[in-house]
N, C-alpha and C positions, 0 to 999 in steps of 0.2 A: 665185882671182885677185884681186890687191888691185885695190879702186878711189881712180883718180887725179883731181885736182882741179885743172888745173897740176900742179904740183909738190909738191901736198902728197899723202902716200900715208895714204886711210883705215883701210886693214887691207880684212879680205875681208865684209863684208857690215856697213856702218858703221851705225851707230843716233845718229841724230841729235837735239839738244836744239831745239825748235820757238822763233821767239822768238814772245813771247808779253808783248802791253803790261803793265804793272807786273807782272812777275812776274818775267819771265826777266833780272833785273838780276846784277851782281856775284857777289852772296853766295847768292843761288840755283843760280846757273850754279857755284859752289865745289860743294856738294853734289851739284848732278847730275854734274859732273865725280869727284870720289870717286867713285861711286858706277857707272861706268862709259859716260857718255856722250864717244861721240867724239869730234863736233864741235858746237858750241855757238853761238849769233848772241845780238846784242844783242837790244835790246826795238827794235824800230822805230822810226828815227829821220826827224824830219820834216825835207824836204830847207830849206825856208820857213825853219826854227827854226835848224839850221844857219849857211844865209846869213847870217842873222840874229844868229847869236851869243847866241841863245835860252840861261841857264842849263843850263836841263832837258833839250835837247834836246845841248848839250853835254857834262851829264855821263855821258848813256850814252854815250859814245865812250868812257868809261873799261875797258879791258881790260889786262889781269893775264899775267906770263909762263904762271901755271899752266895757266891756262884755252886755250891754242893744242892744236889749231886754233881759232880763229874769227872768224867773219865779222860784218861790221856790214850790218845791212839799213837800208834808209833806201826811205823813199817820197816821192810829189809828184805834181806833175801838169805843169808848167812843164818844158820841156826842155834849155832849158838851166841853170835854177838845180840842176836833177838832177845835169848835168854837174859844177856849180860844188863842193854836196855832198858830190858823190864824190870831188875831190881834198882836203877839208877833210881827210874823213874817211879816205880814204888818208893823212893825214901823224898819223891815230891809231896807224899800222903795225898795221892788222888780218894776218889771212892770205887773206881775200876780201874782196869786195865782195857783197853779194845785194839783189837788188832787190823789193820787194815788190807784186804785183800780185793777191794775195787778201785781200787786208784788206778783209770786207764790212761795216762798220760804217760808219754812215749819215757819221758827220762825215769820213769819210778818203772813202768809194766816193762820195759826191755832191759832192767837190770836184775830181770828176775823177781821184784816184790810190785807187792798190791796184786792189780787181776792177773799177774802173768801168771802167780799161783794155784790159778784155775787151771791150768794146762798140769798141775801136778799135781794130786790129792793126795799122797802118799808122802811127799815132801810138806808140802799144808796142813798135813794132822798132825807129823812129826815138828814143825813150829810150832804148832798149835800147844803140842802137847808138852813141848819146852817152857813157852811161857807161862802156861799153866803151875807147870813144876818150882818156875820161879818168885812166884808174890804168894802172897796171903788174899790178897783181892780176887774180887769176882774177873773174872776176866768175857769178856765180852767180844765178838766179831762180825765188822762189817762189810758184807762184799756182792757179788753180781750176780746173775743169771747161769754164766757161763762163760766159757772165750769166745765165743760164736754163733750164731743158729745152728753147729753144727752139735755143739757140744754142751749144751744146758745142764751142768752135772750138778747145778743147788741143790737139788735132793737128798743127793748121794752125800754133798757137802755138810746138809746140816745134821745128817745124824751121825758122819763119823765126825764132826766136831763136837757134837755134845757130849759123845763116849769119852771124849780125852775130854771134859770137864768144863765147855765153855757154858756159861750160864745165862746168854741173849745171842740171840740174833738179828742183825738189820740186812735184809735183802734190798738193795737194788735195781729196779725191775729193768735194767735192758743187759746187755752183756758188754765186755769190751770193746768188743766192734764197732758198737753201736755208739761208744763214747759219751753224747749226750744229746744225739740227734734219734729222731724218731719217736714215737710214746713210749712211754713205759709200759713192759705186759706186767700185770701183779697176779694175773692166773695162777702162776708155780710157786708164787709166793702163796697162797691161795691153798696149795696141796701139803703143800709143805706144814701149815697151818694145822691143816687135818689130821693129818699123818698121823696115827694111835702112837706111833714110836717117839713123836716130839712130845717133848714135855717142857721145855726152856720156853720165855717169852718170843714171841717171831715178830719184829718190825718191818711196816713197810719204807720205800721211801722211793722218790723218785713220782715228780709231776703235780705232788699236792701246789695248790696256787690259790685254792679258795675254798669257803668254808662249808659249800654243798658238794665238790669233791669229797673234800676230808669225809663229810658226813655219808655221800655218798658210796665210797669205796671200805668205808667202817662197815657199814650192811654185807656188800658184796664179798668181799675178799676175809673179812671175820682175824683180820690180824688185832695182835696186843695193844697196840700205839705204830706213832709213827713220825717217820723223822725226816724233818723240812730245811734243806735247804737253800737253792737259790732264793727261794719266793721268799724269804727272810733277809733277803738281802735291802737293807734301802728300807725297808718294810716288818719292824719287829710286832708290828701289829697283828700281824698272818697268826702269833700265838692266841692272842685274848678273841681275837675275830672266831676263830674256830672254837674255838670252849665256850660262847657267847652260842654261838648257832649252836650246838652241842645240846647246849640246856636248855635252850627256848625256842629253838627251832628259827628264831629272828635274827636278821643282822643287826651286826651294831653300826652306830654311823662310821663314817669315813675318817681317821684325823684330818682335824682342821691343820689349818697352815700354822696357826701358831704351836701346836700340837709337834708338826716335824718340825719345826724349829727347837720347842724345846728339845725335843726327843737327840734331832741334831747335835744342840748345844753340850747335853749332857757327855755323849761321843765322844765327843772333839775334847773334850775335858779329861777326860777319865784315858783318851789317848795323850793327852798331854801328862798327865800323873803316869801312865806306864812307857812311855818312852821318851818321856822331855819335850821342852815346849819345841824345840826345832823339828826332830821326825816324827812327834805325834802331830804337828800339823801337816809334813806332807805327807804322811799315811794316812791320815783324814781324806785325802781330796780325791781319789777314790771312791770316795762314801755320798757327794755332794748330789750327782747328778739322778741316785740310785732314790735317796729320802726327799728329791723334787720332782721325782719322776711323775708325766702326766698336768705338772703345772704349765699350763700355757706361758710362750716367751720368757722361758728363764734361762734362755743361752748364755744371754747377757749376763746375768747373776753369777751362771756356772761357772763361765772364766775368768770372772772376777774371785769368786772364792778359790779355784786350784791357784790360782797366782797370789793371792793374799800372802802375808810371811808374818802376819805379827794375829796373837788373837783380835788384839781391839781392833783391826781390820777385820775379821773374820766377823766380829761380834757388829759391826756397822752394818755389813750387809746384809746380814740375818736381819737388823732390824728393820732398813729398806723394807726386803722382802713381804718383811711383816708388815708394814705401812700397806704397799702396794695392794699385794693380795689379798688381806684379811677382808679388804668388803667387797673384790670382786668375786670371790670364792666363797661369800658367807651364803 
């Protein structure tokens, strides 16, 4: 059975791209998109920056015909500039809306938005139910366990969110506290699942890394899809690798080195078209070490690529690379 989002139909068990700050921009979301991600979100956008007319905060509102599905997350603490936001960023013509309530990082969770909202469910449904009030889009929310082991209120969480009209959920499996050390529990994700009263699609996320997890925790936990972050980082392969074991029960091979190189090359390109040749290469080099990672002795390489300043340097070493490795690695 497909799962529906509104009107948008994911296919039958969707694998979703996490957003993720400085990572999950344009030209990152281009690759995981090749490479078989469903649906895809911006990087987290501040409701503040918005209002504001913030730069930075404006150009991730930047989305591409290829890239649909997807949806802009934005966070805040203020409820009605949350409202205000959401119709900015509705006239981006996303295909959702999603709201961010797991962001546990000290400067967003201690000024009141992302997980601190966990500590409030009665201010969190009244946001909730703002922005709702505000688009024509499905609106969508991602967020955690709880603020604590002491306080695991997701439960409670996803059915007074659904009431005020949210139409998905991605759970989180650890809580704030936990930040992003320890395993993830998907247990309550798991009940939540169950629960006669949910009816919205239930995501999980949090610790996918390989495609006998994925397949594994599909069995156990009986959630909709689910949505991968880090392990996509460096690695847009993490999508077709899982939809491959998915349908034949088989891995697929590994890319080869020329494989991350193209995959690389493409990046660094498509970051050059959305932020110009100067800061889309050094917002590249961030990316170098992540899509070589596991190749033996490429420290050398790595430093040579963050220090590069022009492509055709960039593009030299790639080819190096390729020289070197391709018959040791073949």
């Amino acid at each position: 059975m497909s799962v529906q989002i509104g009107n948008i139909d994911l296919g039958e068990f969707p694998l979703l791209l996490a957003p993720m700050e400085d990572v999950s921009d344009p030209p990152f979301r281009y690759v995981c998109k090749q490479n078989g991600a469903d649906m895809m979100y911006t990087e987290f956008i501040s409701s503040e920056g918005l209002i504001r007319d913030a730069a930075k905060s404006r150009q991730k509102l930047d989305i591409f015909e290829y890239e649909r599905p997807i949806g802009i997350q934005i966070f805040g603490s203020d409820i009605a500039h949350m409202a205000e936001a959401t119709e900015i960023a509705t006239l981006a013509k996303p295909d959702l809306m999603d709201i961010n309530y797991g962001c546990p990082v000290k400067q967003v969770a201690c000024r009141g938005a992302g997980a601190s909202l966990l500590q409030d469910i009665d201010r969190m449904v009244a946001m909730t139910k703002a922005v709702v009030n505000a688009t024509h889009l499905p609106v969508t929310v991602k967020t955690r366990l709880g603020w604590d082991d002491n306080t695991k209120n997701v439960y409670e969480v996803a059915e007074r969110l659904q009431d005020v009209g949210i139409k998905a959920l991605t759970i989180h499996g650890r809580t704030r506290a936990q930040m992003y050390k320890g395993e993830a529990d998907w247990t309550l994700i798991r009940d939540i699942k169950k629960n006669p009263r949910i009816n919205i699609p239930i995501f999980g996320n949090g610790d996918i890394d390989s495609p006998e997890k994925a397949a594994n925790w599909r069995l156990e936990y009986g959630v909709d899809g689910m949505m991968i972050g880090r392990a996509a980082i460096g690695y847009p392969w993490i999508f077709r690798e899982i939809k491959h074991f998915f349908a034949t029960g088989q891995h697929l091979d590994k890319p080869t080195i020329a494989e991350r190189i193209e995959v690389c090359k493409t990046h660094l390109e498509k970051s050059m078209e959305w932020k110009g040749p100067r800061t889309g290469i050094f917002e590249m080099r961030r990316h170098y070490s992540n899509y070589f990672k596991g190749v033996p002795d490429f420290k050398e390489y790595r430093m040579r690529l963050v220090t590069a300043g022009t492509l055709e340097e960039i593009l030299g070493i790639l080819h190096e690379v390729d020289k070197k490795y391709a018959f040791e690695m073949a």
